[in-house]
C-alpha positions in Angstrom: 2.3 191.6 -98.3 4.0 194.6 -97.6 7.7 194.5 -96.3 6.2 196.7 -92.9 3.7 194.3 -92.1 6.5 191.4 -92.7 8.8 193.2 -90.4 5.8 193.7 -87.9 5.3 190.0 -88.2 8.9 188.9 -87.5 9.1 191.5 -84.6 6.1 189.5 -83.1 7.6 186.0 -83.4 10.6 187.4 -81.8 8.4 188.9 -78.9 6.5 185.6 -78.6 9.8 183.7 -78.4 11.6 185.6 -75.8 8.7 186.1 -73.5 8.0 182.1 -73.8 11.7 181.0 -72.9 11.1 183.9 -70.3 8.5 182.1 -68.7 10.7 178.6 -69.2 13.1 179.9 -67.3 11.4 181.5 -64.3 9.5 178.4 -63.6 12.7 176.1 -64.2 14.8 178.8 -61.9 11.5 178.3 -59.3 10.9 174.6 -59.4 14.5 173.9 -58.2 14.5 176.4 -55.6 11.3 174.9 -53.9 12.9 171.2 -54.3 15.2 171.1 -51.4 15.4 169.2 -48.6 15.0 171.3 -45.7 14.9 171.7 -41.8 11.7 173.5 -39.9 12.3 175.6 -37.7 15.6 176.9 -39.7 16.7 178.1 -36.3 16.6 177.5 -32.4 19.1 179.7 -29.6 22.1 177.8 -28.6 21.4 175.0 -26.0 17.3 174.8 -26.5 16.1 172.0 -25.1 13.0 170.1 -25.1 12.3 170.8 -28.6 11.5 169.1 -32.5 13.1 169.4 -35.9 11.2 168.2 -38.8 12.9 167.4 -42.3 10.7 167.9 -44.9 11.5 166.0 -48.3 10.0 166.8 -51.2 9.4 164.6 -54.5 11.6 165.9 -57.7 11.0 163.4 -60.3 8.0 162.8 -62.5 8.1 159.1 -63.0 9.5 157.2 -59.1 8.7 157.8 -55.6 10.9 158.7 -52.6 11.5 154.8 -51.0 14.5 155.9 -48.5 15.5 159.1 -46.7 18.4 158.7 -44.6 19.7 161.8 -42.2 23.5 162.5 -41.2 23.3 164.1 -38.0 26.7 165.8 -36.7 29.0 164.2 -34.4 31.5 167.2 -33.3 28.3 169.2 -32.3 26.3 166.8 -30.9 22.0 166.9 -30.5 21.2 165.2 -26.9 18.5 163.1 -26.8 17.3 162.3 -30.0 14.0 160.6 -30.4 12.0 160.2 -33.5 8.4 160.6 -34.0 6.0 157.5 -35.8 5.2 157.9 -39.1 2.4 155.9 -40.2 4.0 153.6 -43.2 7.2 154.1 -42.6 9.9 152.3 -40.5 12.9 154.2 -38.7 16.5 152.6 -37.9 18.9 154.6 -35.6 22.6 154.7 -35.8 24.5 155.7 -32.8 28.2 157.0 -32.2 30.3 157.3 -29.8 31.6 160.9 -29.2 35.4 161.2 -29.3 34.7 164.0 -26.4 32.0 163.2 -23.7 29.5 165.9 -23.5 28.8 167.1 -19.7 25.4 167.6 -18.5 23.4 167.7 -15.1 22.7 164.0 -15.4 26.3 163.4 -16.1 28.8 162.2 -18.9 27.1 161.9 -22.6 29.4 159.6 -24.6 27.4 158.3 -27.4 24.8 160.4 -29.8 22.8 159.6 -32.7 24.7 159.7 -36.3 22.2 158.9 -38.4 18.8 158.4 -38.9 17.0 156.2 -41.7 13.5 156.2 -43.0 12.5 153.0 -45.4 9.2 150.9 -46.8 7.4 154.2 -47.2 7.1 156.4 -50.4 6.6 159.9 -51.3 4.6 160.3 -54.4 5.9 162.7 -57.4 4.0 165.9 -56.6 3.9 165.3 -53.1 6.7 165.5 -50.1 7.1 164.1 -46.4 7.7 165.4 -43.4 9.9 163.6 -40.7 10.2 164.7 -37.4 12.2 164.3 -34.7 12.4 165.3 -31.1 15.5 166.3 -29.2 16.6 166.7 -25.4 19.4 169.2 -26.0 21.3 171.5 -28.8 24.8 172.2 -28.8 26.1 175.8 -27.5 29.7 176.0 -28.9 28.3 176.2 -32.4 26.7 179.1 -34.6 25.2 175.8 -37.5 24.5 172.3 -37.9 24.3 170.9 -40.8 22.6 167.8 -41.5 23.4 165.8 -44.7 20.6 164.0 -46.5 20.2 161.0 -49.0 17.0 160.8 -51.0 16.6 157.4 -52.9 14.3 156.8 -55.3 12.4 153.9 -56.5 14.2 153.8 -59.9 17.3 153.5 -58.1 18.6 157.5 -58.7 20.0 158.8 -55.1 19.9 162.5 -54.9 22.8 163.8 -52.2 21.8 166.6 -49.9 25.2 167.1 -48.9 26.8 170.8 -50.3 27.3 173.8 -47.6 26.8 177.4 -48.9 29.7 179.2 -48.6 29.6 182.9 -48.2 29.2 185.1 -51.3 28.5 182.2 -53.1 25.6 180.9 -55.4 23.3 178.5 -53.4 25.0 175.2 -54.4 22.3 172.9 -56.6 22.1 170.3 -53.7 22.5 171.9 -50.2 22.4 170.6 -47.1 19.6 171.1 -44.6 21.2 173.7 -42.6 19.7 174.3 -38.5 21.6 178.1 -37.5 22.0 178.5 -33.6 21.3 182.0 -32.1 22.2 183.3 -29.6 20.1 183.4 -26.1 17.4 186.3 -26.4 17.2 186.1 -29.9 14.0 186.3 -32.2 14.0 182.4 -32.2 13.4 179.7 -29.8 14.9 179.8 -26.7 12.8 178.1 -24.3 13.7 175.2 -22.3 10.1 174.1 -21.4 8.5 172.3 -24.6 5.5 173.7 -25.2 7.5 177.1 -25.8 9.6 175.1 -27.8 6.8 173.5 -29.7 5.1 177.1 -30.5 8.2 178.9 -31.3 9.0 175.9 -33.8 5.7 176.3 -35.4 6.3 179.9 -36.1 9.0 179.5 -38.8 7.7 176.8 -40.8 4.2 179.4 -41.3 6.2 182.5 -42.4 8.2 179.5 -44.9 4.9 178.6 -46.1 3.9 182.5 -46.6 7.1 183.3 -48.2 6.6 180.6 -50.8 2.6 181.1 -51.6 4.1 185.1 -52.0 6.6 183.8 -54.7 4.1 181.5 -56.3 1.8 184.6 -56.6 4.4 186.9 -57.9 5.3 184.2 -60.5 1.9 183.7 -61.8 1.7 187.0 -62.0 4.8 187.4 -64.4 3.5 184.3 -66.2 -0.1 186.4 -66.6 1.5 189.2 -67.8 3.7 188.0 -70.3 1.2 185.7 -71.8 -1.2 188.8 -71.9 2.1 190.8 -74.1 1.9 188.3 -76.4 -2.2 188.2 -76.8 -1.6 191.8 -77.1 1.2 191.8 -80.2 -1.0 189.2 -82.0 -4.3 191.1 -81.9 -2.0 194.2 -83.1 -0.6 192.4 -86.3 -4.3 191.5 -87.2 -5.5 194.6 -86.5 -2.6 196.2 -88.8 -3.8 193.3 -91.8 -7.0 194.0 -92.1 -6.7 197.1 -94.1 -4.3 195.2 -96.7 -7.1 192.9 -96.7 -10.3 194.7 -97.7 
């Protein structure tokens, strides 16, 4: 064999490694960013009322099923009115606090608010997630976030913590918190305070999520198509460049 086609040869491997640890790492890099716990709609306008938040929880491992979700809800910046939605095979326990500052309203004084929120005796298959919704009668309006801390626990035993904020100019932290933004009135999401405005404008985000991610998954299969097709396309080269040498 000739010391070109030997060099042609270990250019190829070369190609066909990179472009495989290429792939590797785009789908590692996308698997992890389509993991996280999250909160639908991402935003509502300050002081919405009569509306929903749904948690959705996906499954990460390979080998145990989601058995417990439990859902830190903030205290300084209380939600009014917090009711949660049946889930067929699951069972929900509420924690409430008392608030260290009353919170005024029409019907007078608030002093306690739900803290936390617990799902059990259900389970979220690997490859599948769950949604958990809740309904509220109020959002705070001295606030531009909330953020709402989540615990996932396995059946194995392995508790992933949904607890790290973003901070600006930062990398997105490997487990962030679910994290609700509060606009201001007028803004391009929900203001309403009757709840069927509430209920549409909720809806809205969580399709253009959906759309966002089946637009990634196309662009990646795309990549992943095209790189496999490079190396389809070196291989056929080197046997086309051995036949000569062969005859």
């Amino acid at each position: 064999m000739s010391s070109t086609h030997t060099a042609i040869r270990r250019g190829l491997r070369r190609t066909a490694l990179v472009a495989t640890l290429a792939v590797a790492g785009v789908l590692t890099a996308t698997g992890s960013a389509f993991a996280h716990v999250t909160v639908h709609p991402d935003s509502y306008a300050k002081g919405a009322t009569d509306g929903s938040l749904t948690f959705r929880v996906p499954n990460e491992e390979d080998n145990a099923g989601t058995t417990q979700v439990q859902v830190y809800f903030p205290t300084d910046h209380p939600l009014l009115g917090v009711l949660v939605a049946p889930l067929p095979g699951w069972t929900a326990t509420v924690k409430t606090t008392k608030l260290k500052s009353p919170v005024k309203t029409d019907d007078g004084n608030i002093t306690e608010a739900v803290s936390q929120i617990t799902w059990t005796k259900g389970k979220i298959q690997p490859g599948e997630y769950q949604d958990f919704t809740v309904a509220f009668g109020q959002l705070p309006a001295d606030t531009g976030e909330l953020t709402f801390k989540t615990l996932q626990t396995y059946s194995d035993g392995k508790v992933v913590r949904w607890i790290e904020q973003s901070q600006p100019g930062a990398a997105e932290p490997a487990s962030p918190a679910p994290v609700l933004q509060l606009t201001t009135a007028g803004a391009s999401n929900p203001t309403s305070t009757a709840s069927p405005k509430a209920s549409a404008a909720a809806a809205r985000p969580a399709t253009a999520s959906t759309s966002d991610s089946t637009a990634r998954g196309l662009g990646i299969g795309g990549l992943v198509v095209g790189v496999l097709g490079l190396i389809a396309a070196a291989f056929a080269l080197n046997r086309g460049r051995r036949q000569p040498t062969d005859l």
